[in-house]
SEVEX-392838 format. One line per 8 residues: number of its first residue (from 1); their letters; for each residue x, y, z of C-alpha. Coordinates in steps of 0.1 Angstrom, whole numbers, plus 5000, padded with zeros to 4 digits. Each point is the difference from the previous one (the first is absolute). Layout:
! residues N
NUM	A	X:Y:Z ~ ...
//
This chain:
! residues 677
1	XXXXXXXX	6829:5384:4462 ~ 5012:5016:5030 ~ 5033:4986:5004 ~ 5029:4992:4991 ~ 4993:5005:4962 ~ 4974:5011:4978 ~ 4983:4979:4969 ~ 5015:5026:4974
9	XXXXXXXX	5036:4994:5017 ~ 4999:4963:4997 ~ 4984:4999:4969 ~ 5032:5024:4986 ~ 5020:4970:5020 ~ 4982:4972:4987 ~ 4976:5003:4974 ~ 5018:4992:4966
17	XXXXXXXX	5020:4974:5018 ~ 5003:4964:4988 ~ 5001:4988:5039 ~ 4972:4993:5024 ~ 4996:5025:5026 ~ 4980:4998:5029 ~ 5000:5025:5032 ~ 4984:4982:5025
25	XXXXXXXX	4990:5015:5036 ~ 5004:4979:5029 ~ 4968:4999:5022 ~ 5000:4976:5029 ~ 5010:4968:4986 ~ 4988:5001:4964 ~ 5011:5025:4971 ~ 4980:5028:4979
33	XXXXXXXX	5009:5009:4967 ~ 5006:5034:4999 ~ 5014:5000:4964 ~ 5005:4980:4969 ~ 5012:5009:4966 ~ 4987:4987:4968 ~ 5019:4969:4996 ~ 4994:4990:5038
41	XXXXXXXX	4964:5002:4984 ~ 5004:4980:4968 ~ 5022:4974:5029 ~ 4967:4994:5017 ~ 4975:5007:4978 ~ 4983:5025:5025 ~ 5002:5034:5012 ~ 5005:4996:5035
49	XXXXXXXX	5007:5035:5019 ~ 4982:5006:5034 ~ 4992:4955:5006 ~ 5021:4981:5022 ~ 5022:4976:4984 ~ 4982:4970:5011 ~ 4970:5013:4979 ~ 5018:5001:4969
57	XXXXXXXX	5021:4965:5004 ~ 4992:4967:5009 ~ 5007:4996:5033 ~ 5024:4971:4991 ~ 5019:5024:4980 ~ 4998:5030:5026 ~ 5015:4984:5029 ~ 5039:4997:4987
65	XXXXXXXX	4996:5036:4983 ~ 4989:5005:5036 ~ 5030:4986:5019 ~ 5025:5015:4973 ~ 4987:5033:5010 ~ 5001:4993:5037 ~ 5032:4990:4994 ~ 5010:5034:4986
73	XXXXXXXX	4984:5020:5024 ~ 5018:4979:5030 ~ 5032:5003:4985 ~ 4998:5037:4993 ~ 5018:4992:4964 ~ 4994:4997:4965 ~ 4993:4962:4993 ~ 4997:4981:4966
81	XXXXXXXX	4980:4966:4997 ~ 4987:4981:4967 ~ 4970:4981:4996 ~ 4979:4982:4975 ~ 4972:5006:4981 ~ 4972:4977:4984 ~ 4972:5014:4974 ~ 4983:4983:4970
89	XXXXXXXX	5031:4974:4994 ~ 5023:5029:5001 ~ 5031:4998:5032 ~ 5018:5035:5009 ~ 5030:5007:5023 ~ 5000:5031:5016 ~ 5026:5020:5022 ~ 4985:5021:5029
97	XXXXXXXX	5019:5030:5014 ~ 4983:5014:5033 ~ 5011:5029:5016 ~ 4987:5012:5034 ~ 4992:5035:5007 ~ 4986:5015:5033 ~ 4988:5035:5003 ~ 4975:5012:5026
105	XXXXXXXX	4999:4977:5021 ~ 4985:4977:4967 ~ 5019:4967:4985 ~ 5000:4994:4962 ~ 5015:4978:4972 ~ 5008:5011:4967 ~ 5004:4972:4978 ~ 5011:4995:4964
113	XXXXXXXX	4993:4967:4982 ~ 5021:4991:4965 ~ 5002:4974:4982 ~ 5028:4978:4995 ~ 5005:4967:4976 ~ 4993:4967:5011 ~ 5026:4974:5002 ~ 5003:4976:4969
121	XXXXXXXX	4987:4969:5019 ~ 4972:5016:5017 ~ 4987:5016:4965 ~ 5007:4963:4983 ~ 4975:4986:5029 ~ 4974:5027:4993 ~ 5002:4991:4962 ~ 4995:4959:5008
129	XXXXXXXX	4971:5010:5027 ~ 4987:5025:4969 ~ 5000:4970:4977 ~ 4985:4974:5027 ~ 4972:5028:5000 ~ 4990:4995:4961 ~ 4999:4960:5010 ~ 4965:4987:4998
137	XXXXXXXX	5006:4967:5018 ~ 5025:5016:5031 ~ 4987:5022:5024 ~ 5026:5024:5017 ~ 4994:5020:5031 ~ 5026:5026:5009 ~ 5001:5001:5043 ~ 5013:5028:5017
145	XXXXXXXX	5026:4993:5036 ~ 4970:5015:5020 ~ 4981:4973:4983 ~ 4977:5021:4976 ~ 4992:4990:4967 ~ 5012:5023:4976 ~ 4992:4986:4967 ~ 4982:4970:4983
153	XXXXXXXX	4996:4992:4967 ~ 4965:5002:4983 ~ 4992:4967:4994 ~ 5002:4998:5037 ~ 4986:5033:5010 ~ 4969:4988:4982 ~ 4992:4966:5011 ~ 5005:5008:5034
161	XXXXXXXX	4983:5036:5001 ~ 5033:5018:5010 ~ 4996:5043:5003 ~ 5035:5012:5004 ~ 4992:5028:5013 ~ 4984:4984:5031 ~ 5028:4975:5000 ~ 5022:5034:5007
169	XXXXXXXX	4982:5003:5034 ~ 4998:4966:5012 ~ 5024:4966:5007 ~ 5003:4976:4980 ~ 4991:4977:5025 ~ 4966:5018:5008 ~ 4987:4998:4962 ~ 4968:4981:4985
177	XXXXXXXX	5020:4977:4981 ~ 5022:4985:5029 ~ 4991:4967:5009 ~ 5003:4995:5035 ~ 5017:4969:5001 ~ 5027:5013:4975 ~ 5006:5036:5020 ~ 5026:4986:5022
185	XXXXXXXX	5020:4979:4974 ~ 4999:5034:4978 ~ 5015:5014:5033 ~ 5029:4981:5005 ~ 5008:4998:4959 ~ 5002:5035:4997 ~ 5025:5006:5033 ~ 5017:4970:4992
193	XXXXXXXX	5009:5019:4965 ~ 5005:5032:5016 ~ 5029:4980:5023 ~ 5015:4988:4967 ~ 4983:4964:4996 ~ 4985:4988:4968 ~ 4974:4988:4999 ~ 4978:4979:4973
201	XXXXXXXX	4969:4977:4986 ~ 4982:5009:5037 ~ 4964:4995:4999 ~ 4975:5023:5009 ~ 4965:5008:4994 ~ 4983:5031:4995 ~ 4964:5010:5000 ~ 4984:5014:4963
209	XXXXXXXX	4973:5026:4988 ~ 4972:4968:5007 ~ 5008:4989:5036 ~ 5018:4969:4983 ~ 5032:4988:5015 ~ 5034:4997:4970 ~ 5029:4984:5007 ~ 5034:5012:4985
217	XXXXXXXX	5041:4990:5004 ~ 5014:5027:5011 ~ 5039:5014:4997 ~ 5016:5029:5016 ~ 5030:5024:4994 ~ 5011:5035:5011 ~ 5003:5031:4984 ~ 5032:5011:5013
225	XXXXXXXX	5025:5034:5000 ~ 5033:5001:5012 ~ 4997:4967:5018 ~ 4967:5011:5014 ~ 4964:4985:4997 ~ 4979:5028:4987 ~ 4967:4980:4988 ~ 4992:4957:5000
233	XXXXXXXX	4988:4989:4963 ~ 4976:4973:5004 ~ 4994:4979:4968 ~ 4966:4981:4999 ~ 4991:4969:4980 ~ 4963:4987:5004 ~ 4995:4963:5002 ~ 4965:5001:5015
241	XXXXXXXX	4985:4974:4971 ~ 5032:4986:5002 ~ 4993:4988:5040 ~ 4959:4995:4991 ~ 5013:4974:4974 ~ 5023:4986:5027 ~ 4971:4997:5026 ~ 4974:4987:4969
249	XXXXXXXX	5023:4973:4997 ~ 5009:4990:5034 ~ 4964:4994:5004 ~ 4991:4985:4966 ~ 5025:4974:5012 ~ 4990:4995:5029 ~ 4960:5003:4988 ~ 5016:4976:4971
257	XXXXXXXX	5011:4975:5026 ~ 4971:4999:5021 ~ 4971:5000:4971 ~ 5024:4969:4989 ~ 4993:4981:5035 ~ 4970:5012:5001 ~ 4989:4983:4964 ~ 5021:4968:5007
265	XXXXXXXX	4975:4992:5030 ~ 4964:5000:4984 ~ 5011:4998:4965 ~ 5009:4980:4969 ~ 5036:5016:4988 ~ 5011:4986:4966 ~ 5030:5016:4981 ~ 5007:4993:4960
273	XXXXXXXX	5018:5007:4977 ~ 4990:5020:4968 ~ 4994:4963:4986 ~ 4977:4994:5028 ~ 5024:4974:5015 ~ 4998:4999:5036 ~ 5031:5014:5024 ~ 4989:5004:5031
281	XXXXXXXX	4975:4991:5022 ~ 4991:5005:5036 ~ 4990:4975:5027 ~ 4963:5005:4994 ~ 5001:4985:4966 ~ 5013:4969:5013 ~ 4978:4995:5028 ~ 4968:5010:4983
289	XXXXXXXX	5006:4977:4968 ~ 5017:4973:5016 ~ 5031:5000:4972 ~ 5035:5002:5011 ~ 5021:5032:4990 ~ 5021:4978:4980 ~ 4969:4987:4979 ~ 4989:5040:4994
297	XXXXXXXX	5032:5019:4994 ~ 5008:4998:4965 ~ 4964:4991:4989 ~ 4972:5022:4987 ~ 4966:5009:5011 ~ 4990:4971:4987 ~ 5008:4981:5025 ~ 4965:5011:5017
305	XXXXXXXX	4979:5000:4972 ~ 4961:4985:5007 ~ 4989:5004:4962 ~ 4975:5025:5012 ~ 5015:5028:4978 ~ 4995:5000:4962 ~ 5031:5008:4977 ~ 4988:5035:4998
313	XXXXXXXX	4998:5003:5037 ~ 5040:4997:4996 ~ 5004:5020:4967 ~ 4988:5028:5025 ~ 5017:4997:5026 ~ 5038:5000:4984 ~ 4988:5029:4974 ~ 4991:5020:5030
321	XXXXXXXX	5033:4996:5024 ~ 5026:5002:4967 ~ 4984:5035:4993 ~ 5011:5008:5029 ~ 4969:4999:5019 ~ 4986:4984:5037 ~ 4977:4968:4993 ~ 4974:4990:5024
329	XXXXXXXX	4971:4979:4999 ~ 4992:4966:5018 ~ 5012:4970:4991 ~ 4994:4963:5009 ~ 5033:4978:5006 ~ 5008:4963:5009 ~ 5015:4989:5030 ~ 5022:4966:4992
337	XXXXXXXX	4973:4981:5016 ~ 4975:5013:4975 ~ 4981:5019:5025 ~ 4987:5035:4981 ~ 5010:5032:5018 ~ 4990:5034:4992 ~ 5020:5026:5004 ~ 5003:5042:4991
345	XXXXXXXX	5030:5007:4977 ~ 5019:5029:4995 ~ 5026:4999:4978 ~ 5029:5032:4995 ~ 5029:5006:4971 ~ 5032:5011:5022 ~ 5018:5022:4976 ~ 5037:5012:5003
353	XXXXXXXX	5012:5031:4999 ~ 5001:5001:4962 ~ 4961:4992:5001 ~ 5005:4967:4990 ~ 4980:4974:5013 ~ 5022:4973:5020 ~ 4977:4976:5017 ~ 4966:4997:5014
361	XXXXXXXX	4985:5005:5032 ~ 4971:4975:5006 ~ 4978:5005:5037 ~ 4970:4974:5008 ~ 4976:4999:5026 ~ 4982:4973:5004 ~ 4957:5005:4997 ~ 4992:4967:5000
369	XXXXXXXX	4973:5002:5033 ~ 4992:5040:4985 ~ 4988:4980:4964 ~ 4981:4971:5024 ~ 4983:5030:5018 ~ 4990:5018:4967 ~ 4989:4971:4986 ~ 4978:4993:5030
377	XXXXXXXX	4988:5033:5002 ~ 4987:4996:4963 ~ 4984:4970:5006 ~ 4980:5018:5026 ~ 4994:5033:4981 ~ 4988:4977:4970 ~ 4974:4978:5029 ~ 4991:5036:5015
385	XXXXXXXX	4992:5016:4966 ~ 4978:4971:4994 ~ 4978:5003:5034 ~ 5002:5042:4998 ~ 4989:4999:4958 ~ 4973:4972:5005 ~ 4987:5014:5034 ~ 4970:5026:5008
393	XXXXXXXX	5016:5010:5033 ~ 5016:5035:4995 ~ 5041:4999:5011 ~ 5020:5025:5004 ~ 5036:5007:5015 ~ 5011:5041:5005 ~ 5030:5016:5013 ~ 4999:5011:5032
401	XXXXXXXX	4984:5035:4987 ~ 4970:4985:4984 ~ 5014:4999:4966 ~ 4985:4970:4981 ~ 5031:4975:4991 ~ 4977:4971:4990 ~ 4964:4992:4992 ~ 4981:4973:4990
409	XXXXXXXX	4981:4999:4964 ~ 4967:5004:5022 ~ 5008:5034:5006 ~ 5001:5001:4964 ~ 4971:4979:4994 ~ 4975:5014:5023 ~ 5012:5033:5005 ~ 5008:5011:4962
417	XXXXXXXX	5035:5016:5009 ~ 5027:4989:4976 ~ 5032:4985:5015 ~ 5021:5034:4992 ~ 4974:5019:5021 ~ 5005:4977:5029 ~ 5038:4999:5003 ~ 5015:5022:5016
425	XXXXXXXX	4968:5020:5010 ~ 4988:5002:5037 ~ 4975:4979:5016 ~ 4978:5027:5011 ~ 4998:5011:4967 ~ 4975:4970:4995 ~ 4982:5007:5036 ~ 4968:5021:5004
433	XXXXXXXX	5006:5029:5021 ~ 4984:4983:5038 ~ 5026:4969:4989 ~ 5033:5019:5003 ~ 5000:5011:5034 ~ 5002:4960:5006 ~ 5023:4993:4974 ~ 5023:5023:5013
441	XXXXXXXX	4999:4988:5040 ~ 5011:4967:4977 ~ 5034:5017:4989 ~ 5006:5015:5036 ~ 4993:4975:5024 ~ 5005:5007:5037 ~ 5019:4964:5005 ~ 5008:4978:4973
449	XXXXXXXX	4992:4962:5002 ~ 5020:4982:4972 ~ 4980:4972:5011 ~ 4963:5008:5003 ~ 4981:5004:4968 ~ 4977:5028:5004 ~ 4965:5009:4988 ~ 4990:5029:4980
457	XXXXXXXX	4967:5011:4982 ~ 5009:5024:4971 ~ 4974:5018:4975 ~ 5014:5001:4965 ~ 4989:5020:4970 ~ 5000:4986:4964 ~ 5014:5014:4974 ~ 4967:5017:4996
465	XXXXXXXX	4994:5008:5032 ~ 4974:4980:5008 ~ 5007:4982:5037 ~ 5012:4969:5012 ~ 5013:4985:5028 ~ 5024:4977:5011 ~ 5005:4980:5031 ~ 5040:4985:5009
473	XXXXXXXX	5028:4990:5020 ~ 5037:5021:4997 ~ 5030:4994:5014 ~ 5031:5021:5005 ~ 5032:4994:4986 ~ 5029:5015:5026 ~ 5035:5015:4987 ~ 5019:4988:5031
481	XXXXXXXX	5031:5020:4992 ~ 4974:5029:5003 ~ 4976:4989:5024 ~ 4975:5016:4978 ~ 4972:4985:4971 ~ 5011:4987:4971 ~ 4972:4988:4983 ~ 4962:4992:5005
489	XXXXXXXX	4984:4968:4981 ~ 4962:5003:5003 ~ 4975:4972:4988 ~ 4964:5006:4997 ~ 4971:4993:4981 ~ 4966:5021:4995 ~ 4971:5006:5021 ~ 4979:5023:4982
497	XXXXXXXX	4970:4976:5003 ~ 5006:4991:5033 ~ 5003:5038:5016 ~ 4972:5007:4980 ~ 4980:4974:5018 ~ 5019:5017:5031 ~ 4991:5034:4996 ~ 4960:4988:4990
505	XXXXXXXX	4995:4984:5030 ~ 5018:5024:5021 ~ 4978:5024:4988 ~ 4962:4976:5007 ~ 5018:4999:5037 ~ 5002:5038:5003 ~ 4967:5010:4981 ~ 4961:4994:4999
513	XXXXXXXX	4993:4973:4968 ~ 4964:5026:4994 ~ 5012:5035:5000 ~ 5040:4998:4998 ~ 5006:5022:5030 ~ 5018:4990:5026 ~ 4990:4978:5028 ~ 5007:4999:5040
521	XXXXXXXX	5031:4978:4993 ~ 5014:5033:4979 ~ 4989:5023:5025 ~ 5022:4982:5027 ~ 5027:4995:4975 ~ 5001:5042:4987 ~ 4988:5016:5030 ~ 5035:5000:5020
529	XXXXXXXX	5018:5019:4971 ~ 4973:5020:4998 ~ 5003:5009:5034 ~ 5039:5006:5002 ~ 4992:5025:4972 ~ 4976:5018:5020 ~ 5025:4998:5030 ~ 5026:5015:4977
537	XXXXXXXX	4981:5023:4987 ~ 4980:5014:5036 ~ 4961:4992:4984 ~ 4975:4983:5006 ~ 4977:4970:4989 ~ 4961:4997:4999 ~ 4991:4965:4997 ~ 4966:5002:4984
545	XXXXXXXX	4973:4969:5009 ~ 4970:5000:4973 ~ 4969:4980:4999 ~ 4977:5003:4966 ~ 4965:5010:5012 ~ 4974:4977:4992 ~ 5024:4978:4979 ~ 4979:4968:5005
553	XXXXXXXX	4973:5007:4979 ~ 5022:5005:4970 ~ 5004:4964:5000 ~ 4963:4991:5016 ~ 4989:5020:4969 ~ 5019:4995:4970 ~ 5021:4968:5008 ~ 5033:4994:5007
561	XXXXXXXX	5015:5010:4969 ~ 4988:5034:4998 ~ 5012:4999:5040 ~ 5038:4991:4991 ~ 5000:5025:4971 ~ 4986:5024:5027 ~ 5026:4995:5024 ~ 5030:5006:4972
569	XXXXXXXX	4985:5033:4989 ~ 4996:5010:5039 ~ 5036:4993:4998 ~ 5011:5018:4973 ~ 4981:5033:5013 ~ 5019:4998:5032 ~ 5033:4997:4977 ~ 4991:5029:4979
577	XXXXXXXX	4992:5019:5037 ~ 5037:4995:5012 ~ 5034:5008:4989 ~ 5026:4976:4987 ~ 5017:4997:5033 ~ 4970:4995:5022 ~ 4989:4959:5006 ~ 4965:4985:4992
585	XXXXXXXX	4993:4964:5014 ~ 4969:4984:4998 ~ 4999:4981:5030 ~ 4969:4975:4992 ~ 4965:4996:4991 ~ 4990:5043:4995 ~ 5029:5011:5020 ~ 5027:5020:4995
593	XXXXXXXX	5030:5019:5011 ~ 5023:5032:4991 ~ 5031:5009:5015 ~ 5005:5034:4993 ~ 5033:5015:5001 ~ 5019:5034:5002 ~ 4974:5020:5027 ~ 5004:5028:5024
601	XXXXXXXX	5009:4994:5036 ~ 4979:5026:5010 ~ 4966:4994:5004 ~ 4980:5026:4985 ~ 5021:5003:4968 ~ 4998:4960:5004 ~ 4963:4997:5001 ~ 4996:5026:4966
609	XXXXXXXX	5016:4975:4981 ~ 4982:4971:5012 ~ 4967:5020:4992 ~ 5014:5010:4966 ~ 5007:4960:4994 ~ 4970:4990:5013 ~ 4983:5027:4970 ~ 5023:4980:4976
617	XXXXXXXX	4988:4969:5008 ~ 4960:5009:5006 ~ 5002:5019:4965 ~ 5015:4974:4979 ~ 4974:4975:5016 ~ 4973:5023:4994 ~ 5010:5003:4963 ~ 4996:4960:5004
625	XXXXXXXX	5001:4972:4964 ~ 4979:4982:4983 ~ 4995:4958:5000 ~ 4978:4986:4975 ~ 4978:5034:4995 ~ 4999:5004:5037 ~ 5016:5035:5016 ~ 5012:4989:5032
633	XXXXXXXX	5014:5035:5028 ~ 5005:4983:5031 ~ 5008:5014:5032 ~ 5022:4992:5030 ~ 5007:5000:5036 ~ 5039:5009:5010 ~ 5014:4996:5032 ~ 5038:5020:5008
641	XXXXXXXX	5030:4990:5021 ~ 5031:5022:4996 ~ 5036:4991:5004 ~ 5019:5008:5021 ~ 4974:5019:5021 ~ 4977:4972:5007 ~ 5026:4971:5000 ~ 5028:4988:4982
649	XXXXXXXX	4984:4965:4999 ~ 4986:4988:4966 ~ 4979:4978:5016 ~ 4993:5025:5025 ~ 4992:5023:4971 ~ 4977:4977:4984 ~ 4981:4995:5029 ~ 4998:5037:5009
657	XXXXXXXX	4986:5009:4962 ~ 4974:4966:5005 ~ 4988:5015:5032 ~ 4996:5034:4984 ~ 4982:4982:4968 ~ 4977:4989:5026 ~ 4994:5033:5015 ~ 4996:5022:4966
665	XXXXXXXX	4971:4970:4987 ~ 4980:5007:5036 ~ 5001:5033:4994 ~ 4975:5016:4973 ~ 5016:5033:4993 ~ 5039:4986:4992 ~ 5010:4979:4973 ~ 5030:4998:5017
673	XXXXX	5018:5005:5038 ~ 5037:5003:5012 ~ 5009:4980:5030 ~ 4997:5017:5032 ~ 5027:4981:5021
//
């Protein structure tokens, strides 16, 4: 230090004294502490030499330290001032002296702090706040005149996530736990206090740890010095279960009152005593049973006995409710007419608030139509069981995913399934694989006819596997709240013989009855597929027209028999000659045809496969069979059309290869010739 005096000659000033002492350097419009001695220290619990005085004290507490030095520095005087401190439930007066020095063109303050007793009513309010502190069920918060909070007691600090030492730096007002709706009442408490009011039981709310919203009373006094308000004492009591109860049982009432109106106008009310003896009724009772409220009140149950019930029946009933516990179960009454009425009864002990049962609480709804429905429904259950157990026509009814609900005992029957492999199982679990693509355009339908029964053909596997189908009509069941399927009940009935039948004479239609190739009619019906394929794949097709050489005389020589048996082997070489995807049709009498598939578009590659097929064919021939001790190798004449270079005509095709046939059997060096178009 430069100035006025050095560190050693303050410290022989200062050091050992009992007194605060801070030299402080004016710089604009804030201070520097210059100096401090060791009980300025231990005052604020830092060592603050070289910081600006706002750095070291809440700002709330730096601005009248502030103005009292201004003060002294305007004045040009030694001033005195006393102020108040708060820390850890501990209050302090102190006495300021400030004295004003200027040297060097440069302003300071030397002040000197001491502490002086309190006043015997501002300790005594300390003491009672201290004590209001060690409360568990009062919460106190200590509020400053700039309106910071300067103290809380823990309970509080901990529900509602208080630090203190951010609470130093902020406003009240601007802290987590303020409600919003409750910052302007605190407002106007607090300056109402410091004004001299009292104020007390205010509610306000305050906003915990959890984001939940508490409720306390709330009463207010100051914390005062020679007539002056240093501090407002707020004393908190929470009543938030206190208003929850108050709301529970505004509504409880009011749900009470309505639930009551609400029963009275499609219900039965009965109340008894603990006798049974009927005390009130409501309109319903009369106007359902056709007695007057004169001839019920003061009578028992009894009144609307049937004789349905047994003893025991009763015997239940009143061990149940004197136990304490709800009855309920259906009973049949009498109206004075004698007309039988069903109705669902509830019966409830009212207890008081010793737990003892007062009267009883008796609720019926009438069934009557419910128990006529029912027992129509069973009557038709009992008639369907009969037709489903005694039919052979498979039933079934499944959710709208397929899962089985019901099926009949055929499945059972002629399927071998049990009835706990059925339920609950899908439907295409039962299907053969080429059956479930159908099955399944069942469950989605493009539009759904509620009306229209629809047909379906389904193959189904036994419980062995081995096939059978089914032929039926299904209908869908619609959820209308949904719009969607609710359920699918199918009828049908097997086929197996009749597909069977089906599929044989599909297969005479398609196929020559002598050597089970195929036949023009399959030619016509396979040859557009295999021609997309061809497309797809960019080949070609050789259409391949052959005519047995000297075939006649088979039959002129050794019958007819030996002839038919000739023309299946002939067959069967020109099989084994050609692959699995390639077509052999015999298309009469010793003619026959071969689509072959899967051949160059070029022509040379093109035409060294045909010669390597035509070596297939002309060496399996050659190797030739046997009929009745007879070798037979024929030989043939082949005429060639190619798609799509000669036409993409079948019949354009076949006539190509015939004319070529015609051409390779005038010719004595070919067995065979392409057409030339």
């Amino acid at each position: 230090m430069n100035a006025i005096f050095s560190i050693n000659q303050l410290d022989l000033l200062f050091k050992n004294s009992n007194d605060a002492v801070f030299f402080m350097e004016r710089v604009d419009d804030q201070y520097r502490y210059i100096y401090v001695n060791e009980a300025a220290i231990e005052l604020i619990n830092v060592n603050p030499t070289g910081k600006l005085l706002e750095q070291v004290v809440p700002s709330h507490l730096a601005k009248p330290i502030i103005q009292n030095y201004n003060l002294t520095i305007q004045n040009q005087k030694q001033m005195e001032y006393e102020d108040y401190t708060y820390d850890k439930m501990e209050v302090r007066k102190q006495r300021t002296t400030s004295i004003p020095i200027f040297i060097n063109e440069k302003t300071y303050v030397l002040a000197i702090t001491k502490e002086v007793s309190l006043g015997r009513d501002l300790e005594d309010k300390y003491l009672f706040m201290r004590s209001l502190h060690s409360s568990s069920f009062i919460s106190t918060l200590l509020v400053s005149n700039d309106m910071h909070l300067l103290e809380a007691n823990p309970t509080f600090i901990h529900e509602f996530n208080i630090c203190m030492e951010d609470a130093l730096t902020q406003k009240l007002f601007e802290m987590p736990f303020m409600d919003g709706k409750s910052v302007k009442h605190l407002k106007k408490y607090i300056k109402c206090v410091q004004n001299g009011e009292s104020i007390q039981s205010q509610m306000l709310y305050f906003i915990d740890k959890n984001n939940e919203r508490r409720c306390f009373t709330a009463s207010f006094s100051s914390l005062t010095s020679n007539d002056a308000t240093i501090a407002v004492i707020i004393m908190l009591h929470e009543i938030t279960e206190f208003i929850k109860q108050q709301q529970a049982l505004r509504t409880a009432s009011h749900g009470l009152e309505m639930f009551k109106n609400a029963i009275s106008s499609v219900a039965d009310v009965i109340f008894t005593d603990v006798h049974g003896v009927i005390t009130d009724i409501n309109d319903r009772i009369i106007k359902n049973t056709g007695y007057s409220r004169e001839e019920i009140i003061g009578n028992t149950h009894h009144i609307f006995n049937s004789g349905t019930h047994n003893k025991e029946f009763f015997e239940n009933l009143w061990s149940t409710v004197k136990e304490g516990n709800v009855w309920r179960d259906e009973v049949c009454n009498r109206k004075k007419n004698g007309e039988i009425y069903w109705v669902d009864s509830t019966i409830v002990p009212l207890k008081n608030e010793f737990g003892e049962i007062e009267q009883y609480f008796t609720v019926q709804y009438n069934i009557s139509s419910e128990k006529q429905l029912l027992s129509e429904l069973y009557k038709i259950e009992r008639i369907f069981r009969a037709i489903t157990d005694n039919t052979n026509d498979f039933i079934v009814v499944t959710d709208r995913y397929g899962k089985i609900k019901y099926a009949s005992p055929s499945y059972i029957r002629k399927l071998g399934y049990e009835e706990n492999e059925l339920i609950g199982a899908p439907y295409e679990d039962l299907l053969m694989p080429e059956s479930i693509k159908v099955w399944k355009e069942a469950l989605n339908p493009k539009e759904i006819d509620l009306v229209e029964e629809l047909k379906i053909e389904l193959l189904l596997h036994k419980k062995d596997n081995s096939p059978i189908w089914t032929e039926g009509n299904y209908t869908i069941s619609l959820d209308l709240s949904h719009h969607e399927i609710s359920e699918i009940v199918m009828v049908s009935r097997e086929i197996t013989e009749r597909k069977e039948l089906e599929d044989k004479l599909t297969y005479l239609a398609y196929h020559d009855s002598l050597t089970q190739l195929g036949n023009r009619r399959k030619l016509y019906k396979d040859f557009p597929l295999i021609q997309s394929e061809a497309k797809h794949a960019d080949t070609s097709l050789a259409i391949f027209y052959l005519d047995g050489d000297n075939f006649k005389q088979v039959n002129d020589l050794y019958g007819h028999d030996v002839g038919d048996e000739f023309l299946i082997q002939f067959g069967n070489s020109l099989v084994k000659s050609v692959r699995q995807e390639d077509l052999v049709v015999r298309l009469g009498g010793d003619e026959f045809l071969i689509v072959f598939t899967g051949l160059s578009n070029f022509e040379i590659e093109r035409t060294v496969q045909i010669e390597q097929i035509m070596n297939r064919i002309q060496e399996n021939l050659e190797i030739g069979w046997r009929i009745r001790g007879v070798h037979f190798s024929p030989t043939v004449s082949i005429g060639i059309s190619i798609y799509p270079q000669h036409s993409e005509s079948l019949d354009e095709l076949i006539d190509l290869a015939d004319q070529a046939l015609y051409q390779a059997k005038q010719s004595p060096e070919y067995q065979y010739c392409i057409s030339d178009v």
